[in-house]
C-alpha positions as CSV (number, residue, x, y, z in Angstrom):
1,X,124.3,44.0,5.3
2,X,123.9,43.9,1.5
3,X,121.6,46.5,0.4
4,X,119.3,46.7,-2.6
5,X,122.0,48.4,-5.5
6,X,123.7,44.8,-5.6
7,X,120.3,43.4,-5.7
8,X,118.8,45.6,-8.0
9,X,122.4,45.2,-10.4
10,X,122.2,40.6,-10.4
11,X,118.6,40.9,-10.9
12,X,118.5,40.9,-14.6
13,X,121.2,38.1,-14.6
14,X,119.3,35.6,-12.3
15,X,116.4,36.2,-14.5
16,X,118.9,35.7,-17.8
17,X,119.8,32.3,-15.9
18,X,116.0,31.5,-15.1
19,X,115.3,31.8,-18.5
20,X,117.7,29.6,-19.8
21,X,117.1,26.7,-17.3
22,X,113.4,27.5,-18.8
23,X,114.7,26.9,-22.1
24,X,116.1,23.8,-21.2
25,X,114.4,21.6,-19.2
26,X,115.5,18.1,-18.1
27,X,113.2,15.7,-16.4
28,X,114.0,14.2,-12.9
29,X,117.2,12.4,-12.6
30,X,118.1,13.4,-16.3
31,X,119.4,17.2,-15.7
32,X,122.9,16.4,-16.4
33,X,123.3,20.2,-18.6
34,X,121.4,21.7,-15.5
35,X,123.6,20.7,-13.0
36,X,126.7,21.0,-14.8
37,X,124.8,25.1,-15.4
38,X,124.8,25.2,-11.8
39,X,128.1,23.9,-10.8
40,X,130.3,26.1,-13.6
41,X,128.3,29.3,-11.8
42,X,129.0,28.2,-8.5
43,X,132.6,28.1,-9.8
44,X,132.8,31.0,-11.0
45,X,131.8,32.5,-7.6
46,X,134.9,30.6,-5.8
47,X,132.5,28.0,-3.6
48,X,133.9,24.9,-2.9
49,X,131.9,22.6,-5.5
50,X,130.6,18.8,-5.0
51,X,128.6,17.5,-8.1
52,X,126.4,13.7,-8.5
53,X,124.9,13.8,-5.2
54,X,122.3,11.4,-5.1
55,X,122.2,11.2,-8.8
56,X,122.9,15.1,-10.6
57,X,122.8,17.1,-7.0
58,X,124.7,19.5,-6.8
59,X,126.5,21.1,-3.7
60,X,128.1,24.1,-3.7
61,X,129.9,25.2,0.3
62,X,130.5,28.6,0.9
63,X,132.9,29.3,4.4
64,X,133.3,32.7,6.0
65,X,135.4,33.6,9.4
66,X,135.7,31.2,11.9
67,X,132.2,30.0,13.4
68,X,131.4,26.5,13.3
69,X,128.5,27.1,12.6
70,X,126.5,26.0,9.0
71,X,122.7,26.0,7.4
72,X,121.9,24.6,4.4
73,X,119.9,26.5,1.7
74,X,118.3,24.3,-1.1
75,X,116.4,24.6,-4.6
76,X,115.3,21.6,-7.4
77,X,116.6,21.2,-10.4
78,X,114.1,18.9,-12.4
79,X,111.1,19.9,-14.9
80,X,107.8,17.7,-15.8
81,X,106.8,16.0,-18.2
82,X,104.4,18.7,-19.5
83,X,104.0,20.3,-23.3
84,X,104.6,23.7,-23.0
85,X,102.0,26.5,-24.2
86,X,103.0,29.3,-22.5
87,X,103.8,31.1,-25.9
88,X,107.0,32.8,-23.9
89,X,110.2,33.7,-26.3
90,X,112.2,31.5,-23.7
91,X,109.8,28.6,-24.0
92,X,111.1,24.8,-23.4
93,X,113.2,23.7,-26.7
94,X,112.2,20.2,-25.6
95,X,108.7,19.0,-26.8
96,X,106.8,17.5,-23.5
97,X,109.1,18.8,-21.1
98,X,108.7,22.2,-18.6
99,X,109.7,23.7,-16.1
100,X,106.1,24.2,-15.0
101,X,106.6,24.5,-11.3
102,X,109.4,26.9,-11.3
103,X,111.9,25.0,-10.1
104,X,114.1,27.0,-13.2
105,X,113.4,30.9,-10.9
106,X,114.2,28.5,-7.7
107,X,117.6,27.3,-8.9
108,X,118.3,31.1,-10.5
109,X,117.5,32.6,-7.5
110,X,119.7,30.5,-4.7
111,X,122.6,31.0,-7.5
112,X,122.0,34.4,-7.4
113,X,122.0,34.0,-3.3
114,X,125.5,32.0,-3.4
115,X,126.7,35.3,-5.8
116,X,125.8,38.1,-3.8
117,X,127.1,36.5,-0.7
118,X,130.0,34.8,-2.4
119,X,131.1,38.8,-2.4
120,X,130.2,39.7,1.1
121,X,131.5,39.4,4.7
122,X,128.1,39.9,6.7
123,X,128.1,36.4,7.8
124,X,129.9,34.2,10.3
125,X,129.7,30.6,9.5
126,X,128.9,28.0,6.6
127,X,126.6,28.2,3.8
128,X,125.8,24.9,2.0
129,X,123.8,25.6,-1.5
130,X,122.1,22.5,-2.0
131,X,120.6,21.7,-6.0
132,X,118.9,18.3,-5.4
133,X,117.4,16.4,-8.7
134,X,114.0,14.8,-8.9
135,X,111.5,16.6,-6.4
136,X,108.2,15.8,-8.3
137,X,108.4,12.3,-8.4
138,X,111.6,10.5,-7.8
139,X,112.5,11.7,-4.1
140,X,115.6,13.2,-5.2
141,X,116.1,14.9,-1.9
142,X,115.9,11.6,-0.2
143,X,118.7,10.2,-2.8
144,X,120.9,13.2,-1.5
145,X,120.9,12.6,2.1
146,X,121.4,8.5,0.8
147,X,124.7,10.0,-0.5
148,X,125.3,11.2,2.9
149,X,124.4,14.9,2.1
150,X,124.0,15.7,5.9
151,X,127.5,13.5,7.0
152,X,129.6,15.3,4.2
153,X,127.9,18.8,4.8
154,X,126.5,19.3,8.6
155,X,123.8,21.6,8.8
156,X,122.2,23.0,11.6
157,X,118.8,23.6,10.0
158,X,117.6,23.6,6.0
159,X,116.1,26.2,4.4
160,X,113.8,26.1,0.9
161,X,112.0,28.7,-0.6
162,X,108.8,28.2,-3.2
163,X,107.2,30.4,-5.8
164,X,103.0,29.9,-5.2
165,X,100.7,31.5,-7.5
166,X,97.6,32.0,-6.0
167,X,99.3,33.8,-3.1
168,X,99.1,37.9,-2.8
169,X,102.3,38.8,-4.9
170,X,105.6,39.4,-2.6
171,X,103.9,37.6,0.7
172,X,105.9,35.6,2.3
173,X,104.7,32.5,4.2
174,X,105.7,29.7,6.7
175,X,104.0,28.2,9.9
176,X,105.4,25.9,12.1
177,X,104.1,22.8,12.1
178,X,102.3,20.9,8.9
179,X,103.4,23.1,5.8
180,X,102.5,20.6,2.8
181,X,101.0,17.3,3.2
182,X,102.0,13.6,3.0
183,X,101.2,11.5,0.0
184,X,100.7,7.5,-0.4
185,X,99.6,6.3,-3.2
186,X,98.0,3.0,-4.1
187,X,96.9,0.2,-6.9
188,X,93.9,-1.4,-6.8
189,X,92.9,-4.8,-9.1
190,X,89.7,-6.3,-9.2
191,X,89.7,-9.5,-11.3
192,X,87.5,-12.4,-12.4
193,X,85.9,-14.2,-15.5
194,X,85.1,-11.9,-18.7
195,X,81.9,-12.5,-20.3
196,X,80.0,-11.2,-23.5
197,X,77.5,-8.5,-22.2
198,X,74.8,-10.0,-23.2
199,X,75.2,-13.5,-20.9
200,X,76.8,-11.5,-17.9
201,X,75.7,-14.6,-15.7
202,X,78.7,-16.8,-17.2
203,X,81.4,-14.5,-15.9
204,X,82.1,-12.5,-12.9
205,X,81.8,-8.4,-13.5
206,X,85.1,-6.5,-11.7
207,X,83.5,-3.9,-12.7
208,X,80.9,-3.5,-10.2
209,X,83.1,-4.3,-7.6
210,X,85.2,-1.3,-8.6
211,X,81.9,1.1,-8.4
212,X,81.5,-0.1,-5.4
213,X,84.7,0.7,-4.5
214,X,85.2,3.9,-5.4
215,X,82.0,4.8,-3.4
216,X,82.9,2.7,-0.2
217,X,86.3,3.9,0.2
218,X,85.1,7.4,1.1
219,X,84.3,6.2,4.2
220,X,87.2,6.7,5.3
221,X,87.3,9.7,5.5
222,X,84.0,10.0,6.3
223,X,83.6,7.5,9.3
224,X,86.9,6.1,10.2
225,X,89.0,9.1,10.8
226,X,88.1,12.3,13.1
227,X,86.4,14.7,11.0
228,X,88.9,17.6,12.4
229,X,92.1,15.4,11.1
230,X,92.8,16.7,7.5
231,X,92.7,13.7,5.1
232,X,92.3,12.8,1.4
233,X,91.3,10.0,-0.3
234,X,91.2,10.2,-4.2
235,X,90.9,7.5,-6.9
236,X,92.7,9.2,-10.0
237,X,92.9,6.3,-12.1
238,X,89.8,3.7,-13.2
239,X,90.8,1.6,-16.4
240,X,88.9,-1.8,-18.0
241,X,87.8,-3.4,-20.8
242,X,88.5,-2.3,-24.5
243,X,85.2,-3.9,-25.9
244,X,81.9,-2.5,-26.4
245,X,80.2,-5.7,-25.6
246,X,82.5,-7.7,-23.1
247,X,82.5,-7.3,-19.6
248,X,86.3,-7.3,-18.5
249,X,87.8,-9.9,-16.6
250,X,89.9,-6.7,-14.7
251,X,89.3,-3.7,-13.6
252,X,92.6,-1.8,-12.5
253,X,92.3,1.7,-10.0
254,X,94.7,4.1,-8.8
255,X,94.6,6.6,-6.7
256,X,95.8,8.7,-3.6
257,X,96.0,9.5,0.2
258,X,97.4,12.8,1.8
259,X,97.5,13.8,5.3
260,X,99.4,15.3,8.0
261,X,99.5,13.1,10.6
262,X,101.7,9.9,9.6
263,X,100.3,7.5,11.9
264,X,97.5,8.0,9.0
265,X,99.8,5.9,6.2
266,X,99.5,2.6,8.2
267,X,95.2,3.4,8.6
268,X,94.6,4.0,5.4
269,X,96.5,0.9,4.2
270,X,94.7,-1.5,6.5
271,X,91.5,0.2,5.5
272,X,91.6,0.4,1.7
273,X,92.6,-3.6,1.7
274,X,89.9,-4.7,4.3
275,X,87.2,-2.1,1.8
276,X,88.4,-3.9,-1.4
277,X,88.6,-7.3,0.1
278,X,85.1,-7.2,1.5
279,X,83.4,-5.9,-1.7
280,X,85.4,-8.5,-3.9
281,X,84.1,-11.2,-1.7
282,X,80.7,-9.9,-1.8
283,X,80.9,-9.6,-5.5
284,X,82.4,-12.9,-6.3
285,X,86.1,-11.5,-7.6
286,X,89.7,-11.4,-6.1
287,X,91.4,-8.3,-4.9
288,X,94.7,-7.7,-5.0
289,X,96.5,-4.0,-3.6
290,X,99.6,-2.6,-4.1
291,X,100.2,0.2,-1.2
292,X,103.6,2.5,-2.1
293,X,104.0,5.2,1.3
294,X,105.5,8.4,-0.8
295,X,106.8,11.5,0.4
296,X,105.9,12.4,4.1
297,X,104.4,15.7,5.2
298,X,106.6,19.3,5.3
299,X,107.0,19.5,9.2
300,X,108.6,23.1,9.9
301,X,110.2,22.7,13.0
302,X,110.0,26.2,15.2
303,X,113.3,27.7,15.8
304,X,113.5,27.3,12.1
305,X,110.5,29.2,11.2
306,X,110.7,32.0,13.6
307,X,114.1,32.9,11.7
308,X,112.1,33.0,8.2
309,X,109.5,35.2,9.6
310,X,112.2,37.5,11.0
311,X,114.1,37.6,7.9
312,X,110.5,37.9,5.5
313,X,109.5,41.1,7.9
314,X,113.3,42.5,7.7
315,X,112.4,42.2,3.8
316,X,108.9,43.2,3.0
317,X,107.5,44.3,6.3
318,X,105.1,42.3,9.0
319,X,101.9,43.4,6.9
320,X,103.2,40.8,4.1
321,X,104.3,38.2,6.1
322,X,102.1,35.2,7.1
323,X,102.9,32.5,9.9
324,X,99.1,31.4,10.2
325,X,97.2,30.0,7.3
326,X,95.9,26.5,6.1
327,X,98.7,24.3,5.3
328,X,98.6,22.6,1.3
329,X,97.1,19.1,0.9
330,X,100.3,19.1,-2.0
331,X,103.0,17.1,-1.3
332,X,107.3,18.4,-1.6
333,X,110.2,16.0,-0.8
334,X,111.7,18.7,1.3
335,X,110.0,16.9,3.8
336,X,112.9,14.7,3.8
337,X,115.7,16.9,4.7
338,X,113.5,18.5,7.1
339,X,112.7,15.3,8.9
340,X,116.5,14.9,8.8
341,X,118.2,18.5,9.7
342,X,115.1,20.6,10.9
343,X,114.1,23.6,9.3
344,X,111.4,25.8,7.3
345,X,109.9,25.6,3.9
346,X,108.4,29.2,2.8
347,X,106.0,30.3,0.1
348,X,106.4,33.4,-1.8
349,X,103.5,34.6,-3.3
350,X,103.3,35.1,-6.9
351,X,100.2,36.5,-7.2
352,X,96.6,35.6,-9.3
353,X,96.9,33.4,-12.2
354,X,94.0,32.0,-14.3
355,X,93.3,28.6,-15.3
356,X,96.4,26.1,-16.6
357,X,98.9,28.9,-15.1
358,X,99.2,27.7,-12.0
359,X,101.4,25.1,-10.5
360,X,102.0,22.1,-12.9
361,X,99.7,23.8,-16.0
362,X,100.6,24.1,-19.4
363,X,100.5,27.8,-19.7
364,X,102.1,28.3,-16.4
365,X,104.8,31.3,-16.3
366,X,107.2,32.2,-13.4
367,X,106.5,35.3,-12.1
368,X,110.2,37.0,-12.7
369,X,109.2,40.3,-10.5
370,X,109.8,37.8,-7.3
371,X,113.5,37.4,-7.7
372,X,114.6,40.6,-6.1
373,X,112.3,39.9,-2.7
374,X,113.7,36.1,-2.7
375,X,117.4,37.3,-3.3
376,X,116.6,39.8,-0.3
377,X,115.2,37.3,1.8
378,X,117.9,34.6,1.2
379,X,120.5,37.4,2.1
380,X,119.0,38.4,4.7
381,X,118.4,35.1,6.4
382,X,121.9,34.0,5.8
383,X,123.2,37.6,7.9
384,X,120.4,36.8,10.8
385,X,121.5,33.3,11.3
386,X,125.4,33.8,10.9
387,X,125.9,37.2,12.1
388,X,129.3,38.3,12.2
389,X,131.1,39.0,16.1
């Protein structure tokens, strides 16, 4: 088993790496420098290398002794569309682009996995490093396994890893079952006739209809689904008229669903149609909905998670390791290659942050002190899964 000198020794360089990725961030389907980053490292460890998976993935397959045995181990490579303010030295060079999720300390770390066990012979078995583009919005993870991630590179079970702030710093956590939810999302149009504000009787107002919308669709939740199923129904968007003193002839809304159970997707569809169709007959206007099913929910599967929660407690002790909490209403593509391969999506805790510093904010900063427990935990996993003889 690798113990913590060669940890404690690639730390500062996985955190060198992070903070370059941080420096330069490529949006979704765009990180063409990033993945050719990750590729010359993998390299440079001796792994077998395949690179424009599903876009800019990145594979990199490591083989030790004779087992036919193989597990796939995955991080993102993509950055959002957000301008950065964290006021770090290493901030984004790119204005309105960030790696404000840290899918930068994600990629470091699993290179810094595919190092350490690039050098050792604790394992029996496969390793597959999978860098897939285009989690946050693209379903870049779904493009991979398009490309035939899981015909070109059998695995018997996927593994992920995810920095969450919020969470104690250094716990570790995974549940079988829901882990993250699914997310649909939707757009609304209300139209008629515009009219001048002050003769609202010679036009038709989509506006109204789209109040009454937006209060009506709540029964949904409310009254059409079992209170103890876990669903949410949010209009995000509302946008009409550009005149003080014209009522618009359209009213456009967006908005989202998330749940765990899928059968969910198809009710909320039928429901938010037969809402909006009733209220724009009732208010004299046409409805028209656009209904897009997104990424399903993060189902651990069990075999998958019991061998996280062995190798978390291996790492930081049982006291720090959860495997029964509330899942997230957020949504992660890793669904995907779950729903396809099996296996566990963990959180590592990064500790309290204040406002815009979490997940997605402006000010948002990786919490670097985490690499050594991931690198652990990825090493360890690996050992427990593919154990040598």
């Amino acid at each position: 088993m690798l113990h913590n000198d060669p940890i404690s020794a690639i730390t500062p360089e996985v955190v060198g790496w992070r903070h370059q990725i941080h420096a330069n961030p490529e949006l979704g389907l765009q990180e063409h420098e990033t993945a050719r980053f990750v590729a010359a490292h993998l390299r440079s460890f001796g792994l077998e290398v395949h690179e424009g998976i599903g876009g800019t993935g990145v594979v990199g397959v490591l083989h030790r002794g004779s087992s036919p045995r193989a597990i796939g181990l995955r991080a993102e490579l993509d950055a959002l569309p957000v301008i950065e303010r964290s006021g770090q030295p290493y901030a984004s060079q790119k204005h309105g682009v960030m790696h404000a999720c840290g899918h930068d300390g994600h990629t470091a770390m699993l290179l810094g996995a595919a190092k350490l066990l690039s050098q050792s012979s604790t394992f029996d078995g496969t390793v597959t490093f999978v860098f897939q583009p285009a989690e946050e919005n693209d379903g870049g993870s779904m493009r991979m396994i398009e490309d035939k991630l899981f015909t070109r590179f059998p695995v018997e079970a996927m593994y992920a890893v995810h920095n969450w702030p919020g969470l104690d710093f250094g716990t570790i956590a995974t549940r079988v079952g829901p882990m993250m939810a699914a997310v649909d999302r939707f757009d609304l149009h209300f139209s008629g006739t515009g009219a001048h504000a002050a003769m609202p009787h010679l036009g038709d107002d989509p506006i109204l209809a789209a109040g009454a919308f937006i209060g009506s669709v709540q029964r949904i939740v409310s009254r059409a689904v079992d209170p103890q199923t876990p669903l949410v129904v949010s209009i995000t968007q509302v946008h009409g008229g550009n005149v003080g003193n014209i009522v618009p002839s359209e009213v456009w809304l967006q908005g989202t669903c998330r749940f765990f159970d899928p059968t969910l997707s198809d009710r909320c569809e039928q429901l938010i149609g037969d809402i909006a169709a009733g209220i724009a007959s009732a208010h004299a206007v046409a409805s028209k909905l656009d209904y897009n099913r997104g990424y399903p929910p993060v189902i651990n599967t069990a075999e998958a998670v019991a061998h996280s929660v062995e190798a978390a407690t291996s790492v930081i002790g049982s006291d720090h390791v959860l495997a029964e909490f509330n899942p997230s209403m957020g949504c992660e593509d890793f669904a995907y290659m779950i729903r396809a391969a099996g296996g566990a999506y963990t959180w590592i805790g990064a500790g309290e942050v204040g406002a815009g510093e979490g997940l997605h904010g402006d000010r948002y900063v990786f919490n670097d002190d985490i690499v050594p427990i991931v690198l652990r935990y990825w090493v360890n996993l690996v050992e427990r899964i593919l154990p040598v003889g």
